[in-house]
DRENTOR-847206 format. One record per residue: x, y, z of N, C-alpha, C in turn. Coordinates in pm, whole numbers, plus 32768, in hexadecimal, padded with zeros to 4 digits. Example, Ala and Ser with C-alpha at 12.3 -4.5 7.8 and 13.67 -1.06 7.14 Angstrom:
85277DC7830C84CE7E3E830C85287EB6830C;85057F1F82C485577F9682CA850A80038313;
! end
This chain:
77A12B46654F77DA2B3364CD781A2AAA64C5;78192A66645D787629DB643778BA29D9640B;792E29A4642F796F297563A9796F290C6353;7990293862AA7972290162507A23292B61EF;7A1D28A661F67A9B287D615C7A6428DF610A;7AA7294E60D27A89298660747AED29235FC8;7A9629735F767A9128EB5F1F7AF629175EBA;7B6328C25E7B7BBC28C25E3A7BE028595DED;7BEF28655D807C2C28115CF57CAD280E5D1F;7CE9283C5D5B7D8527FF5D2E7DA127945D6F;7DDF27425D367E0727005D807E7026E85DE8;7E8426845E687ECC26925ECC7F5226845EA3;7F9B263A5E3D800326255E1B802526A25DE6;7FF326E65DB08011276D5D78809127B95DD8;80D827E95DB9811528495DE480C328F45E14;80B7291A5EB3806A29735EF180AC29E55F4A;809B2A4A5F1780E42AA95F8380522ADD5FF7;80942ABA604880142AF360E180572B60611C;7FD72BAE612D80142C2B614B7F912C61619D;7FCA2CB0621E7F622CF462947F862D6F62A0;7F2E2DC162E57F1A2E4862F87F242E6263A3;7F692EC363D77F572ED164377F392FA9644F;7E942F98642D7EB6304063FF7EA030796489;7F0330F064637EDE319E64B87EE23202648D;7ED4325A64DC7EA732E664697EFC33166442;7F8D331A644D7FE8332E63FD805832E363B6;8060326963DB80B0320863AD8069319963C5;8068312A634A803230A5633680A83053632F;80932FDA637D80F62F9F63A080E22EFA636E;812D2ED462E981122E3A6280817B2DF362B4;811E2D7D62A681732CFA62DC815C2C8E627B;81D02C4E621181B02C1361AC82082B8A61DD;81B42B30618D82242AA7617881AE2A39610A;81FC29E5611681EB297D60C081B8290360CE;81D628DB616681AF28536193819D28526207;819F27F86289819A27E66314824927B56338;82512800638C82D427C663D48343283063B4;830D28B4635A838E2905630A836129876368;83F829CF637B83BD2A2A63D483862AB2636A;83182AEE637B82C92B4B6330834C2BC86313;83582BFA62A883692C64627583132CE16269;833D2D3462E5831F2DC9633083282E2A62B4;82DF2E7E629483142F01628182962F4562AA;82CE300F62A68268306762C5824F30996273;81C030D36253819D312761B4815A31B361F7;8166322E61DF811C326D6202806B326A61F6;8030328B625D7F9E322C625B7F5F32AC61D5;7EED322561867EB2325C61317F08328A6082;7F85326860967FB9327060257FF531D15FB3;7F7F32065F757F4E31895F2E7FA8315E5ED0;801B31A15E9F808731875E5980E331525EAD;80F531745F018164314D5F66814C309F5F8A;80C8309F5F88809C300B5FAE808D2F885F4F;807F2FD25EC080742FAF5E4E813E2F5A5E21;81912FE05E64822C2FAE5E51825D2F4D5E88;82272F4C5F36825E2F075F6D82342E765F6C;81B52E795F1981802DC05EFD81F42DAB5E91;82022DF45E1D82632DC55DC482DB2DB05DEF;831B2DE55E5083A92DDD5E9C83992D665ECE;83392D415F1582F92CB85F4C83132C635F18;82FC2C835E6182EC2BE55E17838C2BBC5E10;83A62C295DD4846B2C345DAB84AD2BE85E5F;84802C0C5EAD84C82BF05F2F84AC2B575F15;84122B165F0484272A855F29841E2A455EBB;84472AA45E2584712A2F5DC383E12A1F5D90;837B2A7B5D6E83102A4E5D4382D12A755CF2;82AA2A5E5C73828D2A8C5BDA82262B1B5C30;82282B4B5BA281F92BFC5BBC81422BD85BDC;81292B5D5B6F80882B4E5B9F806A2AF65BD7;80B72ADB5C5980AA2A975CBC804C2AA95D0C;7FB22A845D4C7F382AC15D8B7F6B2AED5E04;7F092B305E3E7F4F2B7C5ED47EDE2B7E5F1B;7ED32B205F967E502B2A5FE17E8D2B816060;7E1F2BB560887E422C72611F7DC92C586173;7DEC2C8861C87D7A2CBA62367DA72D096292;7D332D4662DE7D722D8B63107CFF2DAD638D;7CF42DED64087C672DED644A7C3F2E4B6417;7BC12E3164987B4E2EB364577B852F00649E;7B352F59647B7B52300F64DE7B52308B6481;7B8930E264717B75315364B17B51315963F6;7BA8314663B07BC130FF631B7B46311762C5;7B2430BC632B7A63309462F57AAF3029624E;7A5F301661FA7A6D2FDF617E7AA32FFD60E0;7AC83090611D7B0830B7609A7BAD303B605B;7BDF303860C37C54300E60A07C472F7D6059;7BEC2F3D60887BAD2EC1605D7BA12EC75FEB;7B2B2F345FBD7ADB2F695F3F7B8A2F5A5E9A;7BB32F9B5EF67C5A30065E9E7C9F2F585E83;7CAC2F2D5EF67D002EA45EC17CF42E4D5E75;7C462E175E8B7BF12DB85E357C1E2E255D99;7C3E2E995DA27C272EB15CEF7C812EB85CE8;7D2E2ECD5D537DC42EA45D257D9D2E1C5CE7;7D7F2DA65D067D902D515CDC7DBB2D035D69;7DB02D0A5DDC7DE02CBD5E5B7D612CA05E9C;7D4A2C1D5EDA7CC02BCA5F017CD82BE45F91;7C902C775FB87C9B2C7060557C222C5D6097;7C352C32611E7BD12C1D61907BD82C8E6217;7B522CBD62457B6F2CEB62A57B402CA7632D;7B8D2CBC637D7B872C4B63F17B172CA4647D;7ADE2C6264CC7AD32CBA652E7B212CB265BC;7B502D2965BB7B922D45664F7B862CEF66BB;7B1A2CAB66F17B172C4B67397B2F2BE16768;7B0E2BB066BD7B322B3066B67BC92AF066B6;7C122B4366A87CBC2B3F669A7CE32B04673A;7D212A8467267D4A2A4367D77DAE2A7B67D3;7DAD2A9068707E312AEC68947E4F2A7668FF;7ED52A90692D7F2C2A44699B7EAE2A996A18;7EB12A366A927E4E2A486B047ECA2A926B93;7F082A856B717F5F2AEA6BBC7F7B2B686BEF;7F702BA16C727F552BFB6C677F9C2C846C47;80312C6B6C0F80752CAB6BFE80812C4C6B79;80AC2CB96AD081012C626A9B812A2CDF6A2B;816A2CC369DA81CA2D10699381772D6668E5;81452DAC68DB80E22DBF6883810F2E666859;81222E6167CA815B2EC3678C811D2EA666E8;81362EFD66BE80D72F1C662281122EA065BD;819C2E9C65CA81EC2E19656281B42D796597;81B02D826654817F2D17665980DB2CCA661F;80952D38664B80242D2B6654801B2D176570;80532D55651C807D2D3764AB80A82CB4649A;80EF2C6964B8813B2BE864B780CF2B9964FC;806A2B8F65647FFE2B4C65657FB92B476526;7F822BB464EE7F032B91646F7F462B4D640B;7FA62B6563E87FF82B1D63727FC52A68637E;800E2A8563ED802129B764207F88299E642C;7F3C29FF646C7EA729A464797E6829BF63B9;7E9729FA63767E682A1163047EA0298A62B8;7F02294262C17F2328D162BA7EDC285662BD;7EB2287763557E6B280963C67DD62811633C;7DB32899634C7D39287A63067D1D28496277;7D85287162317D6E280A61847DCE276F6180;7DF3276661DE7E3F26DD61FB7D96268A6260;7D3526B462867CE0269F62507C8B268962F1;7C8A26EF635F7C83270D63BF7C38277363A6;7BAE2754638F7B53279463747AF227E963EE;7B4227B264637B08281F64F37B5228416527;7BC7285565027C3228D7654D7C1C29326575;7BC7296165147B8C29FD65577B1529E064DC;7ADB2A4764F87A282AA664B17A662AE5645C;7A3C2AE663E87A512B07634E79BF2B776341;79F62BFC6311795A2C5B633B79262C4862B8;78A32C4F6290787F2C9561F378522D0261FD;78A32D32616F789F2DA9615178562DCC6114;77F62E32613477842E7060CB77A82EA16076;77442EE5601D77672F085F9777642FAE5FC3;77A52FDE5F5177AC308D5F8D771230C95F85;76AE30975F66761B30AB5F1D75D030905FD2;761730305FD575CF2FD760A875FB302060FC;7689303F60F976DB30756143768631306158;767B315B60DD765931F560F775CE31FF6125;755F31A2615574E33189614974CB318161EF;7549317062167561317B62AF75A231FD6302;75BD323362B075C532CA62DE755A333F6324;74D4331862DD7487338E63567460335663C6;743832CE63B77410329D645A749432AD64AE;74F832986480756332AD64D575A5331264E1;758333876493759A340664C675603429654B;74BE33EF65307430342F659F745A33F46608;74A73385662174B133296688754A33A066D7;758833CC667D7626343D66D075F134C266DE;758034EB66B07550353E66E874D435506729;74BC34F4675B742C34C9679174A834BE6864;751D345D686E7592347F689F759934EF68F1;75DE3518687B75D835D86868759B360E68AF;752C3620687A749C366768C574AF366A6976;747835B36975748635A66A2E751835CC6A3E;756835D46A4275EF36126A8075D1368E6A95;759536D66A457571378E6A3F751137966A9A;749E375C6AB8741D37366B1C746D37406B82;74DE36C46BC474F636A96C28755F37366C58;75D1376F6C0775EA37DC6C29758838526C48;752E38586BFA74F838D36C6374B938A26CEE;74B1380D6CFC746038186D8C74B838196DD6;755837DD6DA275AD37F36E1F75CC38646E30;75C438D56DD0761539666DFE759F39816E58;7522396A6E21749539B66EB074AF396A6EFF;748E39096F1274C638BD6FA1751A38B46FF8;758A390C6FB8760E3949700675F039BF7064;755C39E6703A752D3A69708074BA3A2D70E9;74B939E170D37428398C70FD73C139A970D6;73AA39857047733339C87008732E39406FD8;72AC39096F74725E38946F44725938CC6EBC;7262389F6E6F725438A06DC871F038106DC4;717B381B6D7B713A379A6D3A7148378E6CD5;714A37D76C82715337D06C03719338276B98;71E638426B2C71FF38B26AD9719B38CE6A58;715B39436A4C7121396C69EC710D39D76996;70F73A23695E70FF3A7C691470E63B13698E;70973AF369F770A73B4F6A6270E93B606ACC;71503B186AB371D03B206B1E72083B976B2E;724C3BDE6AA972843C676AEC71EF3CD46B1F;71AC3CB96B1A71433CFB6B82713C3CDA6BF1;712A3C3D6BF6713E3C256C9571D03C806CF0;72323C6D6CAC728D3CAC6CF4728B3D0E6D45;72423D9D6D2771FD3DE06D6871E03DBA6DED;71773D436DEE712C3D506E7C71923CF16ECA;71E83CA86E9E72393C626F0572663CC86F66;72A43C496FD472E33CA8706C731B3C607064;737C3C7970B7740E3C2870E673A83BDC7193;73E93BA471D973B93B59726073C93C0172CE;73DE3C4E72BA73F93CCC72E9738F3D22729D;73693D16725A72FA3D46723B73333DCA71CE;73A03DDA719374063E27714173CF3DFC709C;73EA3E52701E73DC3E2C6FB674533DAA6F93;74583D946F1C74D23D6F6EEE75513D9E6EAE;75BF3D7F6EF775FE3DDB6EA675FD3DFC6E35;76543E686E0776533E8B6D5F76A03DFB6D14;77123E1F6D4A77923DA56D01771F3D2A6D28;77053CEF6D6976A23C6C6D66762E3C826CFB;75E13CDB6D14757E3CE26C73759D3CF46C13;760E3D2C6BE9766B3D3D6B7876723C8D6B44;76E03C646B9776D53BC86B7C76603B7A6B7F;76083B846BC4756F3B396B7575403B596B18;752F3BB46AFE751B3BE96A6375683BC86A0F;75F03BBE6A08763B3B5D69DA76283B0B6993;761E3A9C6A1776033A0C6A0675493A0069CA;74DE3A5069EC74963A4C699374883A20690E;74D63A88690E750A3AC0687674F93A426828;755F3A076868758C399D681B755D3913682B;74EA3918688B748538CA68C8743438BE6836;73F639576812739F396A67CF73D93950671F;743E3958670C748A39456687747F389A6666;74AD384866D1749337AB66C7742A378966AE;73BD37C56702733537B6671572F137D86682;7332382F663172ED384765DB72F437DE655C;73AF37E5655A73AF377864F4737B36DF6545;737936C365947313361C65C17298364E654C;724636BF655C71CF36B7650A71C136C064A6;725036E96468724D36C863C87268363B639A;72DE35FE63FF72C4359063AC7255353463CF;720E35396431717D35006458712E351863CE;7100358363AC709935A7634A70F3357B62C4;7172358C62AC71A3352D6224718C34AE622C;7178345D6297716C33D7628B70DD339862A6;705E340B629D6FF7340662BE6FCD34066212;6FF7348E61D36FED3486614D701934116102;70A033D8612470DC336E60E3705632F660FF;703032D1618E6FF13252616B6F66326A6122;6F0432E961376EB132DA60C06EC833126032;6F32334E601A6F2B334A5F836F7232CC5F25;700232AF5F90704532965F4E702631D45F0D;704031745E97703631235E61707130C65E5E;710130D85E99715130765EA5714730115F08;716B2FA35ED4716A2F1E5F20718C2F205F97;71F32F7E5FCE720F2F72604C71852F9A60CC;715F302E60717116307960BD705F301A60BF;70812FB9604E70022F61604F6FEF2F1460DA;70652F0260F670972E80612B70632ED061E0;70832F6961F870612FB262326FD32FD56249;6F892FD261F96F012FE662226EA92F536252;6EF12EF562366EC92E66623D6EB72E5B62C1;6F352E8F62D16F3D2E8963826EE82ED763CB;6ECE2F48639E6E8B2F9B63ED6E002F8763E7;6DE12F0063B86D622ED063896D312E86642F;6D872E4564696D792E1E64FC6D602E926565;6D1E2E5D65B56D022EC465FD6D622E9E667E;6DBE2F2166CE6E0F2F01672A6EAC2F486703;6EA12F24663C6F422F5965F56F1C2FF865D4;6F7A305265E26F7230DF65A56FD030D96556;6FD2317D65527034317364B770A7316964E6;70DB31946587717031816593719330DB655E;7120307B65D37179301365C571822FEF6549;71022FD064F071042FA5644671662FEC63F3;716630996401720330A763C87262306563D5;72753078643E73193041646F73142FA26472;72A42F2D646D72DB2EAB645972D12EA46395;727F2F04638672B12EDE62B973482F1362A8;73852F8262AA73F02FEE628A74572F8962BC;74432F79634874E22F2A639B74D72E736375;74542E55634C746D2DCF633273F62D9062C6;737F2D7862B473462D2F627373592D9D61CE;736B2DF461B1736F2E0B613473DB2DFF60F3;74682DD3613A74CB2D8360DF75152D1760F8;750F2CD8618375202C6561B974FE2BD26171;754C2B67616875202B13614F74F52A9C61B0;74702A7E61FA74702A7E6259745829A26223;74C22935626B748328C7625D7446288B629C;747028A16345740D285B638573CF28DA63FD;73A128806479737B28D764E573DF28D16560;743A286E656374DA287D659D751F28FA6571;754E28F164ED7593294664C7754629CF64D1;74C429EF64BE74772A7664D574912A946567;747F2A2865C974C82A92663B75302A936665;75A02A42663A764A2A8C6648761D2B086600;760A2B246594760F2B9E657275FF2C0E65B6;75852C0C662B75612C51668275D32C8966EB;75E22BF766FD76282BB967A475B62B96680C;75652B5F67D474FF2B09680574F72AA16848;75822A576842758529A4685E75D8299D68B2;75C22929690E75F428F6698E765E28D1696B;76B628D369F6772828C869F5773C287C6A88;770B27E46A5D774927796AEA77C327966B15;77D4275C6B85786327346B97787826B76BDC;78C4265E6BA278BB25E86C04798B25B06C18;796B25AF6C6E7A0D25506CAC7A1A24F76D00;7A1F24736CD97A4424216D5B7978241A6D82;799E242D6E20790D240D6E2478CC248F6E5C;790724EB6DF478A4257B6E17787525C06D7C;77E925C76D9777A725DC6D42775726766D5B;778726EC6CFF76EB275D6D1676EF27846CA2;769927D96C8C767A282E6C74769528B66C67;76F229166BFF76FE29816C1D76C629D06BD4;765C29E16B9575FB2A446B5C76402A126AF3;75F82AB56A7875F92AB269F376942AEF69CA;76B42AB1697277302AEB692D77302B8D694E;771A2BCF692E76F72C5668E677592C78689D;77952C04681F77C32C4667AC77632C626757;779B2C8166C277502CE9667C771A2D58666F;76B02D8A661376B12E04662176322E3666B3;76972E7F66DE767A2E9B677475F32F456751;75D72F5366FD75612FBD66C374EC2F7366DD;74D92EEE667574742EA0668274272E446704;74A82E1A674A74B12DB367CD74642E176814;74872EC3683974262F16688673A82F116852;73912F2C67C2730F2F48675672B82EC367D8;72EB2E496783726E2DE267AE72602DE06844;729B2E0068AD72622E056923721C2E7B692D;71FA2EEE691D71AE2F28691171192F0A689C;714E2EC6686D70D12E9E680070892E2B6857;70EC2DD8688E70992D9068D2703B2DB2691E;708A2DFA69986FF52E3969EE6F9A2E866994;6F6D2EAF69366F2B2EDE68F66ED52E7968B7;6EF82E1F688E6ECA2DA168506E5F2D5668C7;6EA02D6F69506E392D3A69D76DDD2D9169D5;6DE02E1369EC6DA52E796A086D102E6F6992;6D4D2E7669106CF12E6F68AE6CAC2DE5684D;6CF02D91688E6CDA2D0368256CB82CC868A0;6C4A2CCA68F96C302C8E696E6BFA2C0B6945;6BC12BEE68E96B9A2BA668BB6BDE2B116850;6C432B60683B6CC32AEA67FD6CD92A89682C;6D0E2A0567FF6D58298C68116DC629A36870;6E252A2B685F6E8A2A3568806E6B2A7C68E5;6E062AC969006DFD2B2069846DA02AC169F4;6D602A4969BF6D2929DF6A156DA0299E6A57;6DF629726A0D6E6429206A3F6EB3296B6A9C;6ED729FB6A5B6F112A2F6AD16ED72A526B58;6E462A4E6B5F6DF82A646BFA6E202A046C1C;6E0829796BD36E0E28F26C2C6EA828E46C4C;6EE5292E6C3F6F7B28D36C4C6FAC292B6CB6;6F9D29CB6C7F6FF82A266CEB6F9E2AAD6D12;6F0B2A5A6D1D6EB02B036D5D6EB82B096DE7;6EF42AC96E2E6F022AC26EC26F942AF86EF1;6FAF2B5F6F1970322B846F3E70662C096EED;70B62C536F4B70DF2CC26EBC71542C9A6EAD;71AE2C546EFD72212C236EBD72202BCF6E29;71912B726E53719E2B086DFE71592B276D5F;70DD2BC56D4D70C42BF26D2271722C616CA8;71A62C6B6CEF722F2CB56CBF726A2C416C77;72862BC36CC572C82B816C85726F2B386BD9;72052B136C1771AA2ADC6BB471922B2E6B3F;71A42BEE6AFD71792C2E6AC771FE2C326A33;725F2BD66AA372C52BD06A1172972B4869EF;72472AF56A0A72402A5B69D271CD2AAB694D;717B2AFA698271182B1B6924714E2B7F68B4;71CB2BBE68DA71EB2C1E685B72362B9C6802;72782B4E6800729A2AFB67AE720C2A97674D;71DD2A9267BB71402A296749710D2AAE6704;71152B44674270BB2B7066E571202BCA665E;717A2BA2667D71EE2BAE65DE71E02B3A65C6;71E92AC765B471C42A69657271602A6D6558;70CB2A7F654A70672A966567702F2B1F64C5;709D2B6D64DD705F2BFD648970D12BD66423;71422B72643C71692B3763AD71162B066375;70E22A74638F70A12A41634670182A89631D;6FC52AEE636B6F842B4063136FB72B9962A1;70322BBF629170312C0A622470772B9C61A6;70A42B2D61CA70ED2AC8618970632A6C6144;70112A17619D6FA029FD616A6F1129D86197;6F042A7561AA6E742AA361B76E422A6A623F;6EA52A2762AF6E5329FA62FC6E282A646379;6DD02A7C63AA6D9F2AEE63DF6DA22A90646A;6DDC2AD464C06DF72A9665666D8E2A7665AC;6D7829F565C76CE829C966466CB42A076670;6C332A2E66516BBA2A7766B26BFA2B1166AC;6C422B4166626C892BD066466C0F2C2B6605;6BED2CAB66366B8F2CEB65EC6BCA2D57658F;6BB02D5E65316BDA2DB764A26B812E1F64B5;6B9F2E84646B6B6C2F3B645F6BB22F7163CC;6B842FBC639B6BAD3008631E6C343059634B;6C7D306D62C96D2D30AF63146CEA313462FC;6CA3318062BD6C8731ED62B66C54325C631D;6C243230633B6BEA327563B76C5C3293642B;6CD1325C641C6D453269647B6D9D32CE6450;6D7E32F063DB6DF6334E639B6DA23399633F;6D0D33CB633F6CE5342063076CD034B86369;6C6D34FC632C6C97358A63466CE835F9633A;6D02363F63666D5F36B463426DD4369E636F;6E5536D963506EB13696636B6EF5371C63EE;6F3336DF64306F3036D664E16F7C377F64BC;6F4437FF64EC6F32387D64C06F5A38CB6561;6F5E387365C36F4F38D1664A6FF8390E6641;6FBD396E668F703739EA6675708639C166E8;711D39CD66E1717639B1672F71B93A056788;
! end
């Protein structure tokens, strides 16, 4: 993510009340002032009560002497929040930013003094730093629209219960394996298998132990089921549905190598409301881009950032090897034999150089029309036709 001066008419001479958020789930903790050098004015509001927050800006103005329609710029981080509060303020009438967690410098010490007012009274001062015109203090996030925002909800449901699922898998092999038994797989004939298991003694299983696999089945099979609903809703969505996004979705699935996970999830989490300007900024977005280090006369290398959204950064390394596997023939899968087909270290390292060219790469195909070197194309239909996924759970 970048930051960007968000954009404002008023002017600097203007008279400004600044004001930060330091939220938790039961008390939100504001830190207001006026200028640099004044110590911030604390108070607590109970969290989520929007009147309470609404008073204490006006107490604000009266405290530093400042007409009633005096502008009020806020921020506050990301988290748990998500964008509502953003949404609610922009229509109070207050020009807020949300910052990301990361980017906020902290003292390098390994002990230091950090409490909800302090950590309040910093954003304040760096909220300062930033319209006094310190435009990389920290990463300024953008905020989607509530239309982008809800459009990301089933892939990222499938992705917490997809989770889910293997956690339930891996419990039943550890309870059999506690007996010394082998589980390969869970399927709709598991509580049958139970039956023929033995213990390493050659004994059934207990009751209370099959009781609890059946259980956890249970609830094996309940996850398992909804994964296949929302699979087959988003199977229906890309061939019926008309909208630009889901256009933007079959485009992709026009390459051969992309399925519908990855083409969902790079339109929904980024190319269908992103404003994307260059191919720098497309992979901060990721957390795609190197991160030198040099001092004095030491110079390395320490890999890729891995800020941003950390959904996608997994997406394209898996797309990549897929992209080798199936685009043998590409620009980008030539370059990568020649550079890193010798070695599996160097193969590991080399497979993130290729998930970044090939997001740059499936930008500019859906941006303009350019279809990737020696890349072979296939119809999206054939990937998401047929009956919709019916096996019993």
């Amino acid at each position: 993510m970048t930051a960007t001066r968000s954009n404002d008419s008023t002017p600097a001479q203007a008279p400004c009340l600044y004001l930060a958020f330091e939220l938790g789930w039961s008390e939100w903790k504001l830190a207001f002032t006026i200028g640099a050098g004044q110590k911030p004015r604390l108070r607590s509001v109970p969290a989520r009560d929007r009147d309470r927050v609404l008073a204490e800006i006006a107490k604000a103005k009266q405290r530093f002497e400042l007409p009633a329609d005096a502008p009020v710029r806020s921020c506050y981080e990301a988290g748990r929040d998500g964008f509502w509060l953003h949404r609610w303020l922009l229509h109070a009438g207050v020009l807020n930013i949300i910052v990301d967690s990361s980017s906020i410098e902290v003292n390098r010490r390994q002990r230091r003094a950090k409490s909800d007012g302090l950590d309040a009274a910093k954003l304040v001062s760096m909220l300062l730093r930033f319209y006094g015109g310190e435009s990389k203090v920290w990463s300024v996030l953008t905020v989607p629209t509530p239309a982008a925002e809800d459009l990301r909800q089933l892939h990222r449901e499938m992705i917490a219960l997809k989770d889910e699922r293997t956690s339930h898998v891996n419990r039943l092999k550890g309870l059999l394996a506690n007996q010394g038994l082998e589980l390969r797989c869970v399927d709709a004939h598991f509580p049958g298998s139970l039956d023929t298991m033995r213990c390493w003694d050659g004994s059934p299983l207990s009751d209370d132990l099959r009781a609890r696999l059946l259980r956890e089945f249970a609830r094996w099979q309940f996850v398992d089921r909804q994964i296949m609903d929302l699979e087959n809703d988003r199977r229906r969505r890309i061939r019926r549905d008309q909208t630009p996004h889901v256009e933007q979705v079959r485009r992709l699935l026009e390459l051969s190598g992309v399925g519908l996970n990855g083409s969902w999830m790079l339109v929904m989490e980024l190319f269908g409301w992103r404003v994307i300007a260059n191919r720098k900024q497309l992979g901060s977005m990721v957390g795609l881009t190197p991160t030198p280090f040099q001092s004095g006369t030491t110079a390395r290398e320490q890999g890729i950032s891995k800020a941003g959204n950390r959904r996608l950064r997994k997406l394209m390394v898996e797309l990549a090897w897929c992209w080798i596997r199936w685009q043998p023939e590409s620009e980008l899968t030539q370059w990568y034999q020649r550079r890193f087909g010798t070695g599996k270290r160097a193969r590991k390292v080399g497979i993130v150089a290729v998930a970044r060219k090939l997001l740059i790469a499936l930008w500019r195909y859906l941006e303009h029309g350019e279809i990737p070197k020696g890349a072979n194309t296939c119809a999206w239909r054939p990937k998401v036709s047929g009956r919709d996924n019916k096996r019993a759970a």
